[in-house]
C-alpha positions in Angstrom: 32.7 46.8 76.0 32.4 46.7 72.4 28.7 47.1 72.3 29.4 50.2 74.5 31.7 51.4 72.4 29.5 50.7 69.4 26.5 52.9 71.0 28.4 55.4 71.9 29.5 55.6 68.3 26.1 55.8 66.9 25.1 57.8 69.9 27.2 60.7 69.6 27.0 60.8 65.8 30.5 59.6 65.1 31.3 56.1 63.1 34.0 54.1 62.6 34.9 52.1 59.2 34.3 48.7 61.4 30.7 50.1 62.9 29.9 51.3 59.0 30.3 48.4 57.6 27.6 46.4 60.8 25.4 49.5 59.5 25.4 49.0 56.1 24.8 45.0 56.8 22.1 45.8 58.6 20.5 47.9 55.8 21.0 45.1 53.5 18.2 43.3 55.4 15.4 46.0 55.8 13.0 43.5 56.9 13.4 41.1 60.1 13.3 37.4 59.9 11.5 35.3 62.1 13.3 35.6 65.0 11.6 38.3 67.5 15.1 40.3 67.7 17.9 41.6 65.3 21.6 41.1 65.8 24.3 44.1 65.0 27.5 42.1 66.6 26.7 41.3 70.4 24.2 44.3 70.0 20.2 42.5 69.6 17.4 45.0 68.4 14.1 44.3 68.4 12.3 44.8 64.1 10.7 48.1 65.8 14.3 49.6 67.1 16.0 48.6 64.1 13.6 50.0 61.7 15.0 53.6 63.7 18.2 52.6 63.9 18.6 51.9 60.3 17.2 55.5 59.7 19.3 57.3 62.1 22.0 55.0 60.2 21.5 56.9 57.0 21.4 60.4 58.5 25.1 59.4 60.2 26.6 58.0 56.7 25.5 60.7 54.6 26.1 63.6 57.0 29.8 61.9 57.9 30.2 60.8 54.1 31.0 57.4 55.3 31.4 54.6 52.7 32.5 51.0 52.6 35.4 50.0 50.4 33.2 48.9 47.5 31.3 52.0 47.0 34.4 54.0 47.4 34.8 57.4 45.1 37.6 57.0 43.0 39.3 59.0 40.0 39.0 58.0 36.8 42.2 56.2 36.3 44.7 58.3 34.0 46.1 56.3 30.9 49.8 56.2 31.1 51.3 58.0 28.5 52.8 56.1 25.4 56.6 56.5 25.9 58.4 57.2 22.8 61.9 57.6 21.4 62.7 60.0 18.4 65.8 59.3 16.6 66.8 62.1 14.0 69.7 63.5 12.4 71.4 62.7 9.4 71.9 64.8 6.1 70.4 66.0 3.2 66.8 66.7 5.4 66.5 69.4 7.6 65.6 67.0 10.6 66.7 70.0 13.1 63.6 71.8 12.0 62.0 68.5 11.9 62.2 67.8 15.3 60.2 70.6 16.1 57.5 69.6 14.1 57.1 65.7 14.4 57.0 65.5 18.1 55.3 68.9 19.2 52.7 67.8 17.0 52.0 64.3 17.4 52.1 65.5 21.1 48.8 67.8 20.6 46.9 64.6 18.7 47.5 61.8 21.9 49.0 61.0 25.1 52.1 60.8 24.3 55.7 61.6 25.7 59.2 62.1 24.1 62.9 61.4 24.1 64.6 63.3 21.4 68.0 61.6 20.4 69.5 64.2 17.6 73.1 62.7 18.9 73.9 62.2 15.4 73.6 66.2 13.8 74.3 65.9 10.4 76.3 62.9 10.3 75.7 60.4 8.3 77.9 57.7 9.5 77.6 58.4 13.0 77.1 54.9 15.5 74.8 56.6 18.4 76.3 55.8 21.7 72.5 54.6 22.2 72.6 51.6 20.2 75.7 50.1 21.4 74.1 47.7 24.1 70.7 45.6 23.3 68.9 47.1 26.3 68.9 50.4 24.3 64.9 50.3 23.4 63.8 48.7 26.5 62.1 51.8 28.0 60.4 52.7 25.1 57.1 51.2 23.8 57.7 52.8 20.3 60.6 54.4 18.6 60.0 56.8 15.2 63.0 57.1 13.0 63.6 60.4 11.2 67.0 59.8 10.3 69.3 59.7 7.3 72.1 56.8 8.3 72.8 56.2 4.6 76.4 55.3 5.2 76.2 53.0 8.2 77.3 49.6 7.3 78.4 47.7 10.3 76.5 44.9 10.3 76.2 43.8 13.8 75.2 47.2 14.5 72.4 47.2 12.5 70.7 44.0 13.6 71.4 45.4 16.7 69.0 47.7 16.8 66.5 46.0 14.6 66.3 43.2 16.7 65.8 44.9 20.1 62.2 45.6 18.0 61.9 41.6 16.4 62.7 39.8 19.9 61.3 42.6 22.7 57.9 44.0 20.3 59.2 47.7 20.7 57.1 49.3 18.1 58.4 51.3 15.3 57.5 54.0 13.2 59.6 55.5 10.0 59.2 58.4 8.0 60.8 59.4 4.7 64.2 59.3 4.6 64.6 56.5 7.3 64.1 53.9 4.7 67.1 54.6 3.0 69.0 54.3 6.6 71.5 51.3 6.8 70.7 50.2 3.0 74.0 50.3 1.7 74.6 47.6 4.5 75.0 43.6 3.5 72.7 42.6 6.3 69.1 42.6 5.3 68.1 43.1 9.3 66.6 46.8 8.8 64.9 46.0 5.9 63.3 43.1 7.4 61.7 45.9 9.8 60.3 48.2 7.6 59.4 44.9 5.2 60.5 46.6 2.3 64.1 47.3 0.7 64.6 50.5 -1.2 67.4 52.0 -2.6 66.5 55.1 -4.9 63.7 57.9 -5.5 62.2 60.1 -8.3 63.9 63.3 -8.5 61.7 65.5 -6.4 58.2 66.6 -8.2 54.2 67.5 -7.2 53.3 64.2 -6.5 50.9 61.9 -8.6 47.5 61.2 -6.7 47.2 58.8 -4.5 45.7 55.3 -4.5 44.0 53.9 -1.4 44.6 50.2 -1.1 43.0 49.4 1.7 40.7 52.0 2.7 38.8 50.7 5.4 42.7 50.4 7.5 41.5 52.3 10.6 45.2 54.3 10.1 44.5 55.8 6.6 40.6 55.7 6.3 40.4 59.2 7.7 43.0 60.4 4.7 41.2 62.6 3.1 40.8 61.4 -0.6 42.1 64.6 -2.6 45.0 64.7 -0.1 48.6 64.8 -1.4 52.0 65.5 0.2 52.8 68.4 -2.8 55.9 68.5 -3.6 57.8 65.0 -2.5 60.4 62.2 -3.4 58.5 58.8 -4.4 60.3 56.2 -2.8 61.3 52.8 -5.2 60.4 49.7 -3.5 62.5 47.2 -4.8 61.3 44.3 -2.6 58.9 43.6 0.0 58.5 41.2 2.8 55.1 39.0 3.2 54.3 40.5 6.5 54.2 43.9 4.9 50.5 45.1 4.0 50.7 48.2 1.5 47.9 50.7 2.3 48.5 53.7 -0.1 50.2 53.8 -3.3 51.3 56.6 -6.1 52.7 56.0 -9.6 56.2 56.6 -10.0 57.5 58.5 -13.1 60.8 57.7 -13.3 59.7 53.9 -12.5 56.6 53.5 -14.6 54.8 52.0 -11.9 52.8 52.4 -8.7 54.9 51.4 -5.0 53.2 52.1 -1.8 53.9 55.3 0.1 52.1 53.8 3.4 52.1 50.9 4.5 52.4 48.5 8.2 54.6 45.4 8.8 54.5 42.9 11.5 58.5 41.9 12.7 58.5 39.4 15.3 56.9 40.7 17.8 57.0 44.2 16.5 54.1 46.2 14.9 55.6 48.6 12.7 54.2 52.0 10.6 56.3 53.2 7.4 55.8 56.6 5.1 58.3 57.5 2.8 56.3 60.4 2.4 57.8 63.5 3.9 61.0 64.6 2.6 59.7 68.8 3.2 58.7 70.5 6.5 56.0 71.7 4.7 54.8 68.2 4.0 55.7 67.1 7.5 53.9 70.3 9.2 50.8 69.3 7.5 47.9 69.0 9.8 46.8 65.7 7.8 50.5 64.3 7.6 50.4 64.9 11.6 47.2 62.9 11.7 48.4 60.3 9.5 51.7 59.4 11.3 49.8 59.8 15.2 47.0 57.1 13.4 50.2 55.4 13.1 52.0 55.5 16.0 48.6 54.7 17.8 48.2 51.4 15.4 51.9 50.4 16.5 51.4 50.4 20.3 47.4 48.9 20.3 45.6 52.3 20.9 43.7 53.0 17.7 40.4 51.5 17.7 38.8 50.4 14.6 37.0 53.4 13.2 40.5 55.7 13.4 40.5 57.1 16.3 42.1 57.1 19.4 41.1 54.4 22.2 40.1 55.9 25.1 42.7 58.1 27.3 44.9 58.7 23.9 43.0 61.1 21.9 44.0 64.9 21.8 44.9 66.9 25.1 42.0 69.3 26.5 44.4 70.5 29.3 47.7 71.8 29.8 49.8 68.8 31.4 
C-alpha cells in the first residue's frame, strides 16, 4: 500500500512532505552503489530508473515548490524593539516641549519604543505612583530621565528606584537636569547611578569648547569636533565614582576647571549614559545632540557596535511601522 500510494504520488505529479523528503534522499546519492537495484522505502529501482526518477523528481519539487525543513524560506527575523521608559517633568525646564523632541527623535535614529511617564507636570516634589513598588522597571530594558525631582528627599524612595537598575541591570540614561534630581536627599543611592554627585551649575552662558577624552568611545567618536551645545548650564561635579569613565569635558568659568559633560557608569548590573548637557530645546532638538544621546541609549542596552553605529536591526527606520 504504501509503495502504491508513493507511485501514485509521483505519478500524478502531486507530493507529500514524507515522499519529498525519500526524493530528496535519493538525490543525495546520484550515483548507485554496488548493489544491482536502488531502494526508495519498500520501493527498489534499478541505477537506470532512478537516474529518471531523480529527474522527474526535480521537475515535481520545483514545479510544486516543495522543500524539506532545512531548506525552508524564511523571513529575516525582525529585532525586537528596545523598550524604553521616559520619565519627565519637573520645573524650571520646559520638559513638556521636551518630550516631544527626545523620544520622537531618538525614535527616527533606532528601533526603539516608548512609555512617556510626565505624571509629575511641574512638580518638583511629586513621588510617581510608578516607583512605589520594586517591580516598577521590570518591563523596560532602559529608562531615560528628563526630570527635575530637586526636592525629593525620601530616602527609601530613592534607592528604590535606583536599585531596580543596580540589582535587575535596567539600563539608564540621564540628561541635563536629571543629575540634580534627588540631590538634596541624604542617601547617596542616585548618585551612585549616575557615578557622579553634583550640586550646582554656571549661570547659563555659550559654552566653552569641548574636550574629547576618550575619543575613540564608539558613543562620542562620531561628535563632531567643532560641535557645542551653544548656549547651556555647565554642570559642577563635585565627586565621582570609580566606575564612572568621563568621555567629554568643558572648562567651567565660574569653577576654574574642566568637569565632564558626557560620560558612562557601570552600577551593578546596570550600564548607564549621563549628559548634563541640554538644559534648551534648541540644544536638545539638535540633530547631533539626538545622535549623541541614541549612541547612548544604544551603548546602555548592547546595540552599538564598535565603530558608532547601530548593530544590526537598530539603526534608523526606512519604513513607516
Amino acid at each position: 500500500m504504501e509503495c502504491t500510494g508513493f507511485r501514485d504520488r509521483v505519478h500524478r505529479g502531486r507530493i507529500t512532505a514524507a515522499a519529498t523528503r525519500r526524493l530528496i534522499a535519493l538525490l543525495r546519492h546520484p550515483h548507485p552503489t554496488r548493489d544491482p537495484s536502488m531502494s526508495l522505502g519498500c520501493l527498489s529501482i534499478s541505477p537506470a530508473r532512478a537516474r529518471r526518477l531523480r529527474h522527474a523528481a526535480l521537475t515535481i519539487i520545483v514545479a510544486s515548490g516543495a522543500t524539506t525543513p532545512a531548506v525552508a524560506q524564511q523571513k529575516p527575523a525582525t529585532a525586537p524593539p528596545i523598550r524604553a521608559l521616559y520619565i519627565t517633568g519637573g520645573g524650571f525646564h520646559d520638559f513638556k516641549a521636551q518630550e516631544k523632541i527626545v523620544p520622537p527623535g531618538v525614535a527616527a535614529r533606532t528601533n526603539i519604543v516608548w512609555t512617556i511617564d510626565n505624571t509629575a507636570d511641574t512638580s518638583t516634589t511629586k513621588l510617581i505612583d510608578r516607583h512605589r513598588t520594586t517591580a516598577w522597571a521590570d518591563s523596560f530594558d532602559v529608562v531615560v530621565y528628563n526630570m527635575s525631582f530637586s526636592y525629593v528627599v525620601d530616602t527609601a524612595w530613592i534607592a528604590r528606584i535606583a536599585h531596580a537598575h543596580r540589582d535587575k541591570g535596567v539600563a539608564a540614561v540621564i540628561l541635563h537636569g536629571a543629575t540634580h534630581s534627588y540631590r538634596r536627599g541624604a542617601t547617596d543611592a542616585w548618585r551612585e547611578l549616575m557615578g557622579v554627585a553634583s550640586m550646582r551649575h554656571d549661570k547659563q552662558r555659550e559654552f566653552p569648547r569641548l574636550e574629547r577624552l576618550a575619543p575613540e568611545n564608539p558613543i562620542v567618536k562620531a561628535l563632531p569636533k567643532e560641535w557645542g551645545p551653544g548656549s547651556d548650564e555647565l554642570y559642577n561635579i563635585d565627586k565621582s565614582w570609580p566606575t564612572m569613565t568621563p568621555l567629554v569635558q568643558a572648562w567651567s568659568v565660574e569653577g576654574e576647571k574642566h568637569f565632564p559633560v558626557v560620560w558612562t557608569n557601570t552600577y551593578g548590573k546596570a550600564k548607564v549614559f549621563a549628559t548634563t548637557m541640554g538644559h534648551n530645546n534648541r540644544t536638545m532638538a539638535d540633530s547631533v545632540y539626538l545622535d549623541l544621546v541614541t549612541r547612548g541609549i544604544l551603548w546602555t542596552v548592547g546595540k552599538l557596535a564598535p565603530d558608532g553605529t547601530p548593530v544590526a536591526g537598530y539603526g534608523p527606520r526606512t519604513t513607516t511601522p
